[in-house]
N, C-alpha and C positions, 0 to 999 in steps of 0.2 A: 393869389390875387382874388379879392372878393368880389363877389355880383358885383353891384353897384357900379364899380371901376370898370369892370366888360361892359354892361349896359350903356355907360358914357363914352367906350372907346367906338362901340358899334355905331352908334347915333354921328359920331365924329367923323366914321366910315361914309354913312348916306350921305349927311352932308357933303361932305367932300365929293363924291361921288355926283350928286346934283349940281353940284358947282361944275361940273365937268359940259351940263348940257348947255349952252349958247340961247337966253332967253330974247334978246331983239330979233331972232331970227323969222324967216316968217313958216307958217306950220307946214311942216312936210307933209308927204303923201300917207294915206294910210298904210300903207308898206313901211313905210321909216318910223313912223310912228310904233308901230309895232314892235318893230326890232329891236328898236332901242328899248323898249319895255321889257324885253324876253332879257338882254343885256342886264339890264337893272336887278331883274329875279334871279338870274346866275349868280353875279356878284352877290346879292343880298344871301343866296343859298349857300356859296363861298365862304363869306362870313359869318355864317353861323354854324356852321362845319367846323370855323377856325375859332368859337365862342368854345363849342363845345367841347374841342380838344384842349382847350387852355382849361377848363373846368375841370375835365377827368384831369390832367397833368398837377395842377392844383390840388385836386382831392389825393393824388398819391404820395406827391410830395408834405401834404400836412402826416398822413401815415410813416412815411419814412422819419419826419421830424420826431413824432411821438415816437419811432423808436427807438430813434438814436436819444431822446431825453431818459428814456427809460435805465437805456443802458450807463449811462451817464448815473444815474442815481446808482446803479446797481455799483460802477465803478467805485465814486465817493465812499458808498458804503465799506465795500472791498478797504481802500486807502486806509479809511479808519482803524476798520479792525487791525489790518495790519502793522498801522503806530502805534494799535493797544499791544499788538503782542510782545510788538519790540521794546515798548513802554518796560511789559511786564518781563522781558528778559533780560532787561538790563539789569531791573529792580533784584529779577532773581541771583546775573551775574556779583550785580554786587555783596548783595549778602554773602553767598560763597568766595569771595574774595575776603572777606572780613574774617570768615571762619579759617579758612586756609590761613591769613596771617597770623589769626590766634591759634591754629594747632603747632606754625611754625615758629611762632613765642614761645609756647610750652617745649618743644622741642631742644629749642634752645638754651632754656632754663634749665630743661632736663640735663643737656652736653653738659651741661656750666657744673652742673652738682654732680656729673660722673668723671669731670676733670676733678675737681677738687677733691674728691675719690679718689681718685688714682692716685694727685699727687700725697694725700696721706698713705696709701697703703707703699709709696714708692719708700717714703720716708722712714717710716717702721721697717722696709727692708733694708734700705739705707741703714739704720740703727743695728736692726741683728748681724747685717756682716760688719759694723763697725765692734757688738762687743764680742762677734768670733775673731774678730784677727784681737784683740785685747786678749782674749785669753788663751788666744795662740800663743802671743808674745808674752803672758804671763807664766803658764805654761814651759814654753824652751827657755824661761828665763832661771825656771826652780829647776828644769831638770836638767842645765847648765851648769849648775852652782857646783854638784857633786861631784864631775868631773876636775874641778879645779882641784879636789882633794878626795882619792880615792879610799883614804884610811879612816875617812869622817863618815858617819851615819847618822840620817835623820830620821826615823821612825814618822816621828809626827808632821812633816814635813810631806809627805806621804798622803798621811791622815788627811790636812789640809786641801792640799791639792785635789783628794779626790770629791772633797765635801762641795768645794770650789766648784768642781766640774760637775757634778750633784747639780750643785743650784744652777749654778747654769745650764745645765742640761732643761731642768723643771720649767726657770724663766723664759728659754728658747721656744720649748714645747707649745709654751701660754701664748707666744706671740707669734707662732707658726696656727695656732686654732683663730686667733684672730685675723691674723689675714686669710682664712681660707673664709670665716666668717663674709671678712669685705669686700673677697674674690662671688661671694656667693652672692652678696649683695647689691656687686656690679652688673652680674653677669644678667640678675635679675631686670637690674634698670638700664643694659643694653639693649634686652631683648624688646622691653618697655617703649625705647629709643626707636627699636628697626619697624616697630610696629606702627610708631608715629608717624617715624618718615615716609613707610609705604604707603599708608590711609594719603601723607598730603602730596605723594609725589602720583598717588591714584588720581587724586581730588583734580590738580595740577594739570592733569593727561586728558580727564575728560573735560578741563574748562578750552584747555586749548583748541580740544579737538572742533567744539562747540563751536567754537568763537570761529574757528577754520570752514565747520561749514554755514553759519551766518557770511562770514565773507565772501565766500563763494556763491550761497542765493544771492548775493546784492550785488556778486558781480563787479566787486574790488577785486583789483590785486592784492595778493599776498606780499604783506610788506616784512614777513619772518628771515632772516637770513641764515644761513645754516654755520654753524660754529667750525671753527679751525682744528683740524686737527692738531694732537702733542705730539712733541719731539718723541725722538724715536730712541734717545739714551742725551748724555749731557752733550756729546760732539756734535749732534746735531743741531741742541740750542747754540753752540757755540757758532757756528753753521748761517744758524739765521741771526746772530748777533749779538747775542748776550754773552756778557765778558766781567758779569761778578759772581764771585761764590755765594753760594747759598742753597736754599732749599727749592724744587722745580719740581712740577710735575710730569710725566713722562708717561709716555705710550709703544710698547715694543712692538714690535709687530705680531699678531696673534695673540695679545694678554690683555689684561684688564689695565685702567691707570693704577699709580702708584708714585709716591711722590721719593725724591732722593737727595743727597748731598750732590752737589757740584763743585768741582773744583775746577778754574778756567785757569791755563797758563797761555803762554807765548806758543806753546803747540795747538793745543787746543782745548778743548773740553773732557774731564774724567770726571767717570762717574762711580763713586768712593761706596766699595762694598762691604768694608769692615774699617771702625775707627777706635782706637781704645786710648787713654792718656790718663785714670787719675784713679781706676779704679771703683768707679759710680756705678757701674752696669756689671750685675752678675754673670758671668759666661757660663756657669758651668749648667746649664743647659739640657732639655729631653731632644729627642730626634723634631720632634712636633717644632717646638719652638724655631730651630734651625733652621728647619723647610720654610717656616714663613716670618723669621725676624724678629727683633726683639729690638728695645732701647729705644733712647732718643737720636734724633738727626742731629741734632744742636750739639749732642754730647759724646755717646758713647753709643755704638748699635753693632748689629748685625744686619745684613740689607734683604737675607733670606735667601734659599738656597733656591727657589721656584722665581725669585726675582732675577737671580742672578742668571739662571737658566735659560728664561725667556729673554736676557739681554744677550749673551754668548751664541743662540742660535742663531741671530741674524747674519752674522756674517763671521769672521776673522778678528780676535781681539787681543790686546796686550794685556798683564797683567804684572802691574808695578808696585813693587813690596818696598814700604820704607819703615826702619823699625830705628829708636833710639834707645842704647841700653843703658844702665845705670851710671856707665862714667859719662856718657853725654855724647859717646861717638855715636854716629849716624851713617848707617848701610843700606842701601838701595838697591835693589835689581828686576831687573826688566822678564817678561818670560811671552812666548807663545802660550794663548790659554783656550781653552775648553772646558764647558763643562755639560755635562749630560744629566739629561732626567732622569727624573725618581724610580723609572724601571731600570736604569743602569747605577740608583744606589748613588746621584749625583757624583759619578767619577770625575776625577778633575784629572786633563791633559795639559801638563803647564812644561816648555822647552827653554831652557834660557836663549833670552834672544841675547846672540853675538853683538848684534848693531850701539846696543846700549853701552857696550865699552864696560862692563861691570863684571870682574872674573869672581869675585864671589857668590857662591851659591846657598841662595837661602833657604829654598823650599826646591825639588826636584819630586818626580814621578815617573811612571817607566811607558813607555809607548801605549799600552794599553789601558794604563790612567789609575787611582787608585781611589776606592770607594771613600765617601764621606763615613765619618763611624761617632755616635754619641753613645752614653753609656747604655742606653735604653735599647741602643741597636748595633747592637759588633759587628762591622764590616771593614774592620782592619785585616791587612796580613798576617798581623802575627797571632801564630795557631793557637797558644799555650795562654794566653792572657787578653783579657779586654783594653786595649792602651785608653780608650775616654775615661773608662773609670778609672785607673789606674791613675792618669795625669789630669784626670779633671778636665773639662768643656769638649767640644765635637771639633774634631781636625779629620782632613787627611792621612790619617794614618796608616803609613808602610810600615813601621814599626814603630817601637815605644821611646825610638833614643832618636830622632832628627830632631825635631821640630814639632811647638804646638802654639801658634800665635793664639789660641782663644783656651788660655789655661786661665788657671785664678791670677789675678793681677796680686804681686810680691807688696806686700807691706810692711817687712823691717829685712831686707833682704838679708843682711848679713845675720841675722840668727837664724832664718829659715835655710841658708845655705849648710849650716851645719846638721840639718835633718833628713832621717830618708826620705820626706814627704817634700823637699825644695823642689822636685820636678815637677810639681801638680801648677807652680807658677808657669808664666811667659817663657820661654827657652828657644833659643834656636841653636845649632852646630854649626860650626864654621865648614871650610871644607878642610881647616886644619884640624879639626878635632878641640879646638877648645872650646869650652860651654858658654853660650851666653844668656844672662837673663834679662828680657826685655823690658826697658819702662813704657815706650808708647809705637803702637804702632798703626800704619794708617794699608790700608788695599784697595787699587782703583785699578779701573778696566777701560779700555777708549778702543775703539777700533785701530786696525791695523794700519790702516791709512795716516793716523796722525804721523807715522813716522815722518811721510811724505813731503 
C-alpha cells in the first residue's frame, strides 16, 4: 500500500473520530474538556503506530515480491535451458537412430551376400558328391564287366579306368581348393558380420539405456515390457498350443536358443534330432561338426550332439527311430533315451521301451551306454579298428556290424551291394540277422510324459 492511500485512510480515521463528539451540546467543564482531548491524542498515537506498521509490513512484502520475481526468472531461465537440452538430445537420438538403421542395412546386405555364399559353395558340394557317386557307379560298372567272363582280359580297360580316376582325382582336387578358397572367404565376412552386429547391438544397449534414464529424470513410467520366454523343447510349444510342423525356436534349460524341426502329432510335440531322405546333406562328418550340427531344417540335418544334450538333461525322454528301406517297408521303435556330455564322450543310454508294442530292435546299448565315435575320434568298442572310418559318418558304435543310421546315403544300391565298401552306406540289422539298407530315416525325442 502506498503513502498517499495511509495518508487518506488516517485523515478518514480523525474524521470519523470527530464525528464521534456531540457539537449542539453545551461546553463541558474543563475537566471534560480535557479528557476528551488526551482521548483524541491516544487514538491519534494509536493510529499512527497502526500507519507505521502497515509501512514496515509494506516495505517487507515489496522485498519478499522482488524475491520471489527474482527466482521466477532464474526458474524460466532453468526451463529453457532444459527444452535446449532435450531439444538437443533428441536431435542427437535421432541421428544415432539413423546410423544404427544404416549399420543394420549393411548388415543385412552383408547376411544376404553370405547366404548366397553358402548357397553356391553348398552347390559345388552338391556337384562333387554328385560326380563321386558317378564314378563310383562308373567304376563298379567296369570292374563288374569281368566277372561276367573270367577267361577275358582287358589290359586297356585298366589303362582307362585309371586315367578316368586320374582326372578325376586332379578335377576333385581343383574343387576341393575352391571351396576352401570360399570357406575362407566366408569365414572372413562372418567375422565382418559379428563385428557389425556387436558395434549395433552395442549402439542399441546404450541408446536404450539413455532413453531409460531420460524416462526415469521426467519421472514417466517405463512403458518397456520384458519378452517371454521359449519353449523348453517342441512338447512344450505343443503345451502352449501350437499344433503345426515346422521350424521353432527353443530354450532348454541351461543353453543358449536354438532353433529345430517340430513335429506335432495327436500325442504331442517331437523334436526331430536327425532327418535324412534323398541324400543332399554329406554325413560323413569330423567330431567338431557332430557336436554342434550340420544341414538344413527344411531338408536333411543333424541337430548336434550339445543340442541334443542340453534337451535329454531336463528330464526323462523317448527316443523314436523310424527308418524306410529300399523296398518301401517301414520300421519304428520306441527307446528310453539319454544322452551325456562331451566329458562322457556323448554316451547314449537308449532301452527299448515295451509300451510301444514294437518287438524289433533297431539300435540297442548296454547299461552303461556307448560312446559317440567319428573318424577323427575312435570311441568305439571295437579294439582292432576305427568303425567311423571304416563305415563312414559318426554313430554309436559298439561295433562295426549293427547299425549306422549317418553312413553315406546309397545311390545305385544294387551295384554297391556287390562291393566290400556297401557298408559305408545307411544299414541297420534286424534282430534276425538280415541286413538292411536304409533309404530315409527320421529321430525325435519328446519327453516321457507324452506316453501319458
Amino acid at each position: 500500500m502506498k503513502m498517499p492511500q495511509l495518508l487518506i485512510l488516517l485523515l478518514i480515521i480523525l474524521v470519523h473520530a470527530g464525528a464521534g463528539f456531540p457539537s449542539d451540546r453545551k461546553p463541558a467543564s474543563g475537566r471534560d474538556k480535557h479528557v476528551s482531548w488526551d482521548d483524541v491524542n491516544v487514538v491519534a498515537h494509536g493510529l499512527l503506530q497502526l500507519g507505521q506498521g502497515l509501512k514496515e509490513h509494506v516495505d517487507k512484502t515489496k522485498a519478499q515480491m522482488r524475491d520471489v520475481n527474482i527466482k521466477l526468472k532464474a526458474l524460466n531461465g532453468t526451463m529453457a535451458e532444459l527444452q535446449r537440452r532435450q531439444q538437443e538430445q533428441n536431435e542427437a537420438l535421432k541421428a544415432r537412430r539413423e546410423e544404427m538403421d544404416e549399420r543394420e542395412k549393411m548388415a543385412a546386405e552383408l547376411a544376404e551376400q553370405v547366404r548366397v555364399r553358402v548357397e553356391e559353395v553348398k552347390k559345388q558340394n552338391e556337384d562333387i558328391h554328385s560326380r563321386m557317386g558317378k564314378l563310383e557307379e562308373k567304376v563298379e560298372e567296369v570292374l563288374t564287366e569281368p566277372a561276367l567272363d573270367s577267361n577275358d582280359s582287358d589290359p586297356s580297360g585298366a589303362s582307362f579306368i585309371q586315367r578316368l580316376v586320374a582326372a578325376q582325382g586332379r578335377r576333385i582336387d581343383q574343387l576341393v581348393e575352391k571351396i576352401k578358397q570360399q570357406q575362407d572367404k566366408l569365414e572372413k565376412q562372418n567375422l565382418h558380420l559379428q563385428a557389425l552386429q556387436s558395434k549395433v547391438a552395442h549402439k542399441r544397449v546404450k541408446s536404450h539405456r539413455r532413453r531409460d534414464e531420460e524416462t526415469a529424470l521426467r519421472g514417466e513410467p517405463d512403458q518397456s515390457t520384458a519378452t517371454l520366454g521359449l519353449a523348453r523343447d517342441c512338447h512344450d510349444l505343443f503345451a502352449q498350443g501350437q499344433r503345426a510342423n515346422g521350424v521353432y525356436a527353443i530354450q532348454p534349460e541351461g543353453s543358449q536358443p536354438f532353433n529345430v524341426l517340430c513335429e506335432m502329432t495327436s500325442e504331442g510335440g517331437w523334436t526331430v534330432i536327425q532327418k535324412r531322405q534323398d541324400g543332399s546333406q554329406n554325413f560323413n562328418q569330423q567330431w567338431e561338426s557332430y557336436k554342434k550340427g550340420f544341414g538344413s531344417l527344411n531338408g536333411e540335418f543333424w541337430l548336434g550332439l550339445e543340442n541334443i544334450h542340453s534337451l535329454s538333461k531336463q528330464g526323462q525322454y523317448i527316443l523314436q527311430v523310424e527308418i524306410s528301406d529300399q523296398a518301401g517297408e517301414k520300421q519304428e521303435a520306441r527307446y528310453q533315451f539319454q544322452l551325456d556330455g562331451e566329458e562322457q564322450k556323448f554316451a547314449l543310454h537308449a532301452e527299448q521301451d515295451s509300451s510301444s508294442g514294437v518287438q524289433e530292435e533297431i539300435m540297442s546299448t548296454g547299461a552303461s551306454g556307448v560312446p559317440f565315435s567319428t573318424a577323427d575320434s575312435d570311441n568305439d568298442l571295437a579294439a582292432d579298428v576305427n568303425c567311423a572310418r571304416l563305415l563312414s559318418g559318426g554313430w554309436w558304435f559298439s561295433s562295426c556290424g549293427e547299425a549306422n543310421l549317418n553312413g553315406r546315403y546309397p545311390r545305385r544300391p544294387g551295384l554297391l551291394r556287390r562291393q566290400q565298401f556297401r557298408r559305408q552306406v545307411i544299414f541297420w540289422t534286424s534282430s534276425k540277422g538280415q541286413n538292411y539298407s536304409v533309404k530315409s530315416t527320421v529321430l525325435k525325442i519328446a519327453p516321457a510324459t507324452i506316453k501319458q
